[in-house]
C-alpha positions in Angstrom: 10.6 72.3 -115.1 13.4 69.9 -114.4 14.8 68.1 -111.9 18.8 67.8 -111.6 20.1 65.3 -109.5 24.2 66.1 -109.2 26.5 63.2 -107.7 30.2 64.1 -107.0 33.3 63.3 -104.5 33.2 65.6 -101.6 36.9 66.7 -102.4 35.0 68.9 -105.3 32.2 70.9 -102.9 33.8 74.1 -103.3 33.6 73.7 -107.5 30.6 72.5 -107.6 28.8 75.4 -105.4 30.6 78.0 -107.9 29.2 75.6 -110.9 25.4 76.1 -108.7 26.3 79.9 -108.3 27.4 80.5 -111.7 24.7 79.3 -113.5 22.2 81.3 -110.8 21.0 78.3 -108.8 19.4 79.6 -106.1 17.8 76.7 -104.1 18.6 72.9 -104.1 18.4 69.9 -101.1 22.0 68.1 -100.3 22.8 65.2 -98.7 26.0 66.3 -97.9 28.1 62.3 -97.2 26.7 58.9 -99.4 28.9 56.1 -99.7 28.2 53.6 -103.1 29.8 52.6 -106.1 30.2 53.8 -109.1 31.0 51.8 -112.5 34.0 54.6 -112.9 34.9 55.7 -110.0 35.5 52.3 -108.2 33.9 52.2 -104.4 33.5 55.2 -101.9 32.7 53.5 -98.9 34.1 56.0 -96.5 36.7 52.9 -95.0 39.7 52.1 -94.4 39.5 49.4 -97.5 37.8 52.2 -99.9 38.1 55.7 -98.7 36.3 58.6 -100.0 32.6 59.7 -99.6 30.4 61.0 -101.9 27.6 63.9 -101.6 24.9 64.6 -103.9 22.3 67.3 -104.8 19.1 68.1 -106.3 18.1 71.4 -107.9 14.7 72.0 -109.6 14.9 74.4 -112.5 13.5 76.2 -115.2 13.3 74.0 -118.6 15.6 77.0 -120.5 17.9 76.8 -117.2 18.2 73.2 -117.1 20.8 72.7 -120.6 23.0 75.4 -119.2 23.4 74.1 -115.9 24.1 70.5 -117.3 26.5 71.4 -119.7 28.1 73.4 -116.8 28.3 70.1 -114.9 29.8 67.9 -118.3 32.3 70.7 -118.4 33.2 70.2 -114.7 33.6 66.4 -115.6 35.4 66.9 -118.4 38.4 68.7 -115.9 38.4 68.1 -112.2 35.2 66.2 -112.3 37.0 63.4 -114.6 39.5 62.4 -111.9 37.1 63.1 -108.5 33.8 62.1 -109.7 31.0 63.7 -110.9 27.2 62.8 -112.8 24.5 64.8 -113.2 20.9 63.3 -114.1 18.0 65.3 -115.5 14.4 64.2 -115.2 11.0 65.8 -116.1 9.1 67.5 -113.1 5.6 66.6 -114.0 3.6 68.5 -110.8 5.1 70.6 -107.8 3.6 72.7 -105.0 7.0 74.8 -105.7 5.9 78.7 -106.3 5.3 79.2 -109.7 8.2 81.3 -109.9 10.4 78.8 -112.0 
């Protein structure tokens, strides 16, 4: 199994729940508003001085579902993504109590 961890400007929610949809994502956490900085996209600290917010995402997902969903995600960067923001980060899921449905 893997874990994706998605980053991404709010103004892009409604692309990236078609990108989770699309690829058959069924079940993920979100924070829904982070403020940061990123080394591209400048500050998002949801102020007057830098504007913008950020949300984020995690999915678990099967290891054949995981390549998929991140090239979904580096295609979604290379077009709306490359001017809003978006990064996705894929880690190992060593142990779960998720059902072993994945």
């Amino acid at each position: 199994m893997k874990l994706i961890f998605i980053v991404y400007n709010i103004s892009i929610e409604e692309e990236v729940q078609q990108l989770l949809q699309a690829q058959g994502v069924k079940s993920f956490t979100q924070w829904p508003r982070l403020i940061g900085v990123g080394e591209l996209a400048g500050a998002r600290l949801d102020n007057g001085v830098w504007p913008g917010a950020n949300s984020a995402l995690v999915a678990v997902v099967s290891d054949e579902a995981a390549a998929p969903l991140m090239s979904a995600v580096r295609a979604l960067r290379a077009g709306e993504g490359r001017r809003e923001g978006i990064e996705a980060f894929q880690l190992n899921v060593e142990d779960t109590t998720l059902a072993s449905h994945l």
